[in-house]
C-alpha positions, 0 to 999 in steps of 0.5 A: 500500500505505501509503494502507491505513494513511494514510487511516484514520488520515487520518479519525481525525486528522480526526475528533479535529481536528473534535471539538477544535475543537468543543469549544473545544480548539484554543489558540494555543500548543496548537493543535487540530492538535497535540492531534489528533496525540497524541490519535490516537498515545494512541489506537494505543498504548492499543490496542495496550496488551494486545499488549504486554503479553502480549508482556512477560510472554511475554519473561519466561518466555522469559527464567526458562525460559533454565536449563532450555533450556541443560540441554536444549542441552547433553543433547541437542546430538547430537540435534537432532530431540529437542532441538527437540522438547524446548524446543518442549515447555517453550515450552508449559508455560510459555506462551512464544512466542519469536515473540511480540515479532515481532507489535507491531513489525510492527503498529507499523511500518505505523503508523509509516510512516502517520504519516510520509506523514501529517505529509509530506502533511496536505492530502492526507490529512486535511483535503482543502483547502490553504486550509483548511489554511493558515488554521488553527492549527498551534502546539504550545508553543514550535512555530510550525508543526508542519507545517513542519521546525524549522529553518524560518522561520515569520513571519521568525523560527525554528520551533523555539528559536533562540540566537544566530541558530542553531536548536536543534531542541528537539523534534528533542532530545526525539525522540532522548532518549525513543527513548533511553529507551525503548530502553535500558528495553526492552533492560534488560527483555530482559537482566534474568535472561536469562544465555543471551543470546548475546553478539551478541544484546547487542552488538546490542541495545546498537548499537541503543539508540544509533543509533535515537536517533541516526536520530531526532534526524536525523529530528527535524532534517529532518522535519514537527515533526508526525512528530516530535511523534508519535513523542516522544509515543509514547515517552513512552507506551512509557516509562510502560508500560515501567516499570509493566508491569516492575513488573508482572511483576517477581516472575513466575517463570514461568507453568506451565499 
């Protein structure tokens, strides 16, 4: 089931390497390897850009239609047939789908996954040939290889920083600071306006913004820098968007068909 979405994006990592390498784009503190990795994480988040989008101002909605669904909760708490019957009518003319936030998660989780067996398997998956994939560059700044853990020993020393003789995986750091980032953004987003979020909803949110960090940094420790690599960049995508589609839609109040 996961060689579904690990041998397309095997052929893209592929393809963008061959293009990279072609035209002169593979460095040696930037290999063409490394640049594939984040062309082809730019390439899924610019996709799945529109999604996301409908998805905030959807979230939005959800959140200016709160006042008006508690009025409807509390005149109709003994009916629940009418009650249901009510707020689906609201949803419509504000064009809000509570479902709405479901559909990225699920279309970037399979992603995710592709991207974890990927870097786990690169030879496998993309370029088909252990020789070929020994010889190459497979540098990223300060990364030695990013095919290989941080803590790994490439030619004697560190993959990653290293000071005192201990390893700092930086880019393991990275990975937890962005998650972080991007979490606490969208947890905002999701909080701002909304009075009728329940207070498990927020207790939930706020465990989230702090373990998925947490699990990452530990991925970040003990995974192909590639993941990682992967992951920060998209963050950093998630981070941007964030903050233009929220000034995007600040002033929404609602859109009523």
């Amino acid at each position: 089931m996961i060689d579904l979405f690990a041998k397309p994006l095997g052929l893209l990592l592929k393809f963008v390497y061959d293009t990279s390498v072609s035209i002169g784009l593979d460095f040696k503190y930037l290999s063409a390897y490394a640049v594939a990795i984040i062309v082809a994480t730019i390439i899924f988040k610019l996709l799945l850009l529109p999604l996301n989008i409908k998805q905030a101002k959807s979230m939005k909605n959800l959140q200016v239609v709160q006042p008006k669904l508690q009025e409807l909760q509390k005149k109709y708490k003994n009916d629940p047939q009418t009650l249901n019957e009510k707020t689906l009518e609201l949803y419509k003319q504000y064009n809000v789908n509570p479902l709405g936030g479901c559909l990225p998660l699920l279309i970037q989780f399979p992603i995710l996954i592709a991207y974890f067996r990927v870097m786990q398997q690169p030879v496998k998956y993309v370029f088909g040939n252990q020789a070929l994939f020994d010889q190459i560059n497979k540098a990223f700044l300060w990364i030695k290889d990013i095919a290989l853990q941080p803590t790994a020993i490439v030619n004697g020393v560190s993959n990653d920083l290293q000071i005192a003789g201990i390893t700092i995986p930086i880019i393991a750091i990275l990975s937890a600071l962005t998650t972080y980032l991007s979490s606490k953004m969208m947890s905002a987003q999701n909080q701002q306006g909304s009075s009728g979020q329940n207070q498990q909803a927020q207790a939930t949110q706020k465990t989230m913004t702090i373990v998925m960090p947490i699990m990452f940094l530990v991925f970040g420790y003990t995974y192909p820098v590639g993941f990682t690599l992967y992951w920060t960049v998209s963050n950093i995508f998630q981070i941007v968007q964030q903050y233009f589609t929220n000034k995007t839609i600040v002033n929404l109040k609602g859109e009523s068909s």
